[in-house]
N, C-alpha and C positions, 0 to 999 in steps of 0.2 A: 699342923702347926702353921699359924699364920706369919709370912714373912714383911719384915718393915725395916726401912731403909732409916737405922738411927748417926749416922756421922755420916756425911759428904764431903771431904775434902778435895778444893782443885786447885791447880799452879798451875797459874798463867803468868808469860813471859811481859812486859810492858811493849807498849806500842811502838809504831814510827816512830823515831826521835830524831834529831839534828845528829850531826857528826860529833862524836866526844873529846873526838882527837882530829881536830883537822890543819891541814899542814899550811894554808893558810886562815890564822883566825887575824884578821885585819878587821877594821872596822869597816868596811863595804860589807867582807863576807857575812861579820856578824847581825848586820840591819839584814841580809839578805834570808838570813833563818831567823830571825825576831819575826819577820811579817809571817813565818808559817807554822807560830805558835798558835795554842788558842787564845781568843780575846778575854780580857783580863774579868769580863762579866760572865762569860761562862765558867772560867776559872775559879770566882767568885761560888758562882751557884754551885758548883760540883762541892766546895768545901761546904758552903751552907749545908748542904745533905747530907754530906757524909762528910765528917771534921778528922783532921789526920789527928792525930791524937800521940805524939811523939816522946818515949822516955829515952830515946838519943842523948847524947853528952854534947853533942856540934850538931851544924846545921848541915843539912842536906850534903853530902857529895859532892852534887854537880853544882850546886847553887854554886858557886864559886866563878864557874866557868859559862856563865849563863853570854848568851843563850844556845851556848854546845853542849850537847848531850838531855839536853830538854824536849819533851814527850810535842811532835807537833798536831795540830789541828789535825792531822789523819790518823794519826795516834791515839786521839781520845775518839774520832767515830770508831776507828776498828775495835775498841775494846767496851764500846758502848753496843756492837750488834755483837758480839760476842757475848755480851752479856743478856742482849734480847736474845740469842738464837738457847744458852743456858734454859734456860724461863721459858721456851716453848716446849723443851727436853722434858719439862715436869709438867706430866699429863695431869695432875692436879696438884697445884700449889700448896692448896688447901688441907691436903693430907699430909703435908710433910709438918712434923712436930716445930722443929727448928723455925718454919716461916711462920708458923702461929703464933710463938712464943717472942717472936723476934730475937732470936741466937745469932742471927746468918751475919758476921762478922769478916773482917778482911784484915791481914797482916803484910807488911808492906818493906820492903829493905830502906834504909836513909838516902835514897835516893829520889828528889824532885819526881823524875820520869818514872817513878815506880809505884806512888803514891798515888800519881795521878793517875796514872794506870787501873789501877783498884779503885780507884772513885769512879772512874770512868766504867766499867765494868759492873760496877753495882749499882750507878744510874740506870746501866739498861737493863741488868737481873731484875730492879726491883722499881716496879712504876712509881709515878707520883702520884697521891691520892687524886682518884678519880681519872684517871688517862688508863689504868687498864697497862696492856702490854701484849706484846705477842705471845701469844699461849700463856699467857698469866692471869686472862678474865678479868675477873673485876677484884685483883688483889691489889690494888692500890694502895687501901687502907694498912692491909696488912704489911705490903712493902714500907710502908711507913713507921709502922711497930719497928720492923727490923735493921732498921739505921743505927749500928751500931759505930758506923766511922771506920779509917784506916788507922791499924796497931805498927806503931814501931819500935820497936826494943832495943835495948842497950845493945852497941857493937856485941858486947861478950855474950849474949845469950839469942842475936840472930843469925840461924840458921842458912836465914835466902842467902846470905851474900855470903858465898865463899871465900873473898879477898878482900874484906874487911881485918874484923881480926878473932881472936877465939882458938880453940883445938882445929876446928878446919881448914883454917886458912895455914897454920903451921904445916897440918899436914899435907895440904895442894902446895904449897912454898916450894917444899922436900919432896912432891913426885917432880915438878915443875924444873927445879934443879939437876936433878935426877938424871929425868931426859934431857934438859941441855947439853950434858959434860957426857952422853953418848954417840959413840962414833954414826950412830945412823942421822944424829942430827946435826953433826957435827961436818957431815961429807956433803946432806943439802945445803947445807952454808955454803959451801964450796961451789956446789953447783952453781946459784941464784949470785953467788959475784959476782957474775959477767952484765947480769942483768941490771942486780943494785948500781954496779957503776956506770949503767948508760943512763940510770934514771936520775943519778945525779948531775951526769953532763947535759942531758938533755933540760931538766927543770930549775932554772936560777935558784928557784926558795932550796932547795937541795944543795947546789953547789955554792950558794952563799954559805953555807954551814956544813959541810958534809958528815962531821964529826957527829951531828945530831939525829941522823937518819941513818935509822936502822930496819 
């Protein structure tokens, strides 16, 4: 019996990104991670190719807080040779059903840096016609069949993101809770207080506020 490799699914984590939560977001620190975004032309061409395609209710997550927690320009090479080094894994492109047919599709959580992630990923799984790819030959054409864009789905039926909302997230809520209100987490607390309160005397943005850090 001959054997064939008919469903491939992979989960990959999104790239580099900016801090999400950083304890200074001033406007120095913000221009300071703006400049190590990518440029707004390559960010251009990654949707050109591959378009998010979004049945979301709001905008992105992070968009909010831009430019924290946004995928930087090291962010989209790591997920774009990650995507070349994919594409050399497949000793022949050619035989897999799915890259003939153009099926090979990407699903994405509502998050900017996540999106991009999978665009970025799928630019370098699948050449642009006529540039080839590493270990991909001369599938260019074919990589171009298969653009099928980044999939985002309603909070209630995405799976990637666990602390969005849905039966998932209830149930991470309640282990999460769980463990808080137990004594073993409850005595490290104990422990790290000598620490937390040096870190507040030592750092003003801390002990301007201290009620805020936690």
């Amino acid at each position: 019996m001959t054997r064939r490799v008919v469903l491939r699914q992979l989960v990959v984590r999104h790239g580099d990104r900016a801090p999400a939560l950083n304890f200074s977001q001033t406007d120095r620190e913000a221009a300071v991670w703006a400049e190590r975004l990518p440029a707004d032309g390559e960010v251009e061409a990654l949707q050109r190719r591959f378009p998010v395609a979004s049945a979301a209710t709001r905008p992105p997550i992070d968009e909010q807080g831009f430019p924290f927690g946004h995928l930087t320009r090291l962010g989209v090479e790591q997920l774009t040779s990650l995507g070349h080094a994919m594409a050399s894994r497949l000793s022949s492109p050619s035989s897999c059903p799915a890259w003939r047919r153009g099926t090979i599709g990407a699903s994405s959580s509502n998050y900017t840096r996540t999106q991009r992630s999978a665009q970025a990923f799928l630019h370098g799984l699948l050449p642009e016609p006529g540039q080839g790819g590493s270990g991909a030959g001369d599938e260019g054409e074919a990589g171009s069949r298969a653009r099928k864009g980044v999939a985002v789905h309603v909070s209630q039926h995405c799976v990637i993101n666990p602390f969005d909302t849905g039966p998932t997230a209830q149930i991470l809520a309640e282990k999460i809770s769980g463990h808080a209100q137990g004594a073993e987490f409850r005595n490290r607390e104990d422990r790290v207080a000598p620490l937390r309160q040096l870190l507040v005397d030592a750092l003003p943005v801390f002990s301007a506020d201290p009620e805020s850090f936690r």
